[in-house]
N, C-alpha and C positions, 0 to 999 in steps of 0.2 A: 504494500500500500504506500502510495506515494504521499509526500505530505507538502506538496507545490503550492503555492500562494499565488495567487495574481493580483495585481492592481488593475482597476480603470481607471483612464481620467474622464472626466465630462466635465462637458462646458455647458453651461446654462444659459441662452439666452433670453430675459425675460421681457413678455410686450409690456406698453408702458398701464394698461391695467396690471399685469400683475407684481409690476414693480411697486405701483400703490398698495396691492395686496400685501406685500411683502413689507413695506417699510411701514406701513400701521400695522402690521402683528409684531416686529421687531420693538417698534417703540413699545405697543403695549405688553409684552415681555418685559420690556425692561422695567416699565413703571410699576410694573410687581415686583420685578426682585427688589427694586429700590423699597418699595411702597412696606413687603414684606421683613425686608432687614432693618428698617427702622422700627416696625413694630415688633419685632423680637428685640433687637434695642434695650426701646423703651420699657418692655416687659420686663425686662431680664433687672434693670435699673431702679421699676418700682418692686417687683417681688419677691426678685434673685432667685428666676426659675422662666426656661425658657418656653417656647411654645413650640409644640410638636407640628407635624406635617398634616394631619390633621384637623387640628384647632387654626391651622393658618390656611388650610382649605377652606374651613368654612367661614370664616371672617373674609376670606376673600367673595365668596357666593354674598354675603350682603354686601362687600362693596362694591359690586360690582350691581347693586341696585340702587345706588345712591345717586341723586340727580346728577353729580356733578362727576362722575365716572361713569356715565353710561356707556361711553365709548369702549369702553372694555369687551362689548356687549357686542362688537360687531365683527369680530374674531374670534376664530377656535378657543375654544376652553383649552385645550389640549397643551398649546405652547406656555399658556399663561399657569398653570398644574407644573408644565417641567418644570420650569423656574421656580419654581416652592421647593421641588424634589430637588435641583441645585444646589439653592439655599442653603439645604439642610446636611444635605452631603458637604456643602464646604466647609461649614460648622463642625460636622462628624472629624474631617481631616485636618482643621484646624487643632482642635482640642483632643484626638484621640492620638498619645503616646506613640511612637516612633521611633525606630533607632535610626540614628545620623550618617550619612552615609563615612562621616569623620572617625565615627565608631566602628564602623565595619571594621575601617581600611588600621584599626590598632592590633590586629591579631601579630602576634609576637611571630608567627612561624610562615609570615608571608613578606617577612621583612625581607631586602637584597641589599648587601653592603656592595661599596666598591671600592678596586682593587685598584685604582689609579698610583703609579707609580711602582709598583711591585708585578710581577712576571708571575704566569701561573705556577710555575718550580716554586718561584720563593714563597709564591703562599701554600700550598702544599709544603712543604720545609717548616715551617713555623706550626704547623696544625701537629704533627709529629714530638 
């Protein structure tokens, strides 16, 4: 069994509706994850306890009935959902322990001196 990879590339040309399409769901993507990381924020600053994926679902389903975000309303739910799931992943990877990659690279038996100025005889001779 082979385990061959391919790439494509594609290039996307878009008419200029769907370039409207696309740059009102990009904005309103973004005005969530902003909209959302400030209310995690500010939660986190009055409670000292965040808000899950969840609870920021649904607080986004009423803003998104609020007169003055109705625009929300005129795009997939779909993109404006990932950016919650985002959100909270970057939180996850922020805040969830790690080792450094500074740490890896301290293993004592992956170390390489070098030999500069001494001939392989003379360091073999001195090991002796």
């Amino acid at each position: 069994m082979s385990n061959v990879k391919r790439a494509y590339r594609y290039r996307f040309y878009p008419t200029d509706e769907q370039k409207r399409i696309l740059a009102r769901t990009f904005g309103c993507v973004r005005y969530t994850y902003n909209w959302a990381l400030q209310l995690s924020i500010d939660t986190y600053q009055q409670t000292g306890k965040g808000l899950s994926y969840k609870q920021l679902s649904a607080r986004l389903t009423t803003l998104k009935q609020q007169a003055e975000t109705l625009f929300l309303n005129e795009v997939s739910c779909v993109p404006c959902q990932q950016a919650l799931r985002h959100l909270k992943r970057a939180y996850v990877n922020f805040f969830e322990p790690r080792e450094t990659a500074a740490a890896r690279r301290q293993d004592p038996c992956q170390n390489s001196r070098s030999t500069s100025g001494l001939s392989a005889q003379a360091f073999d001779e001195t090991r002796s």
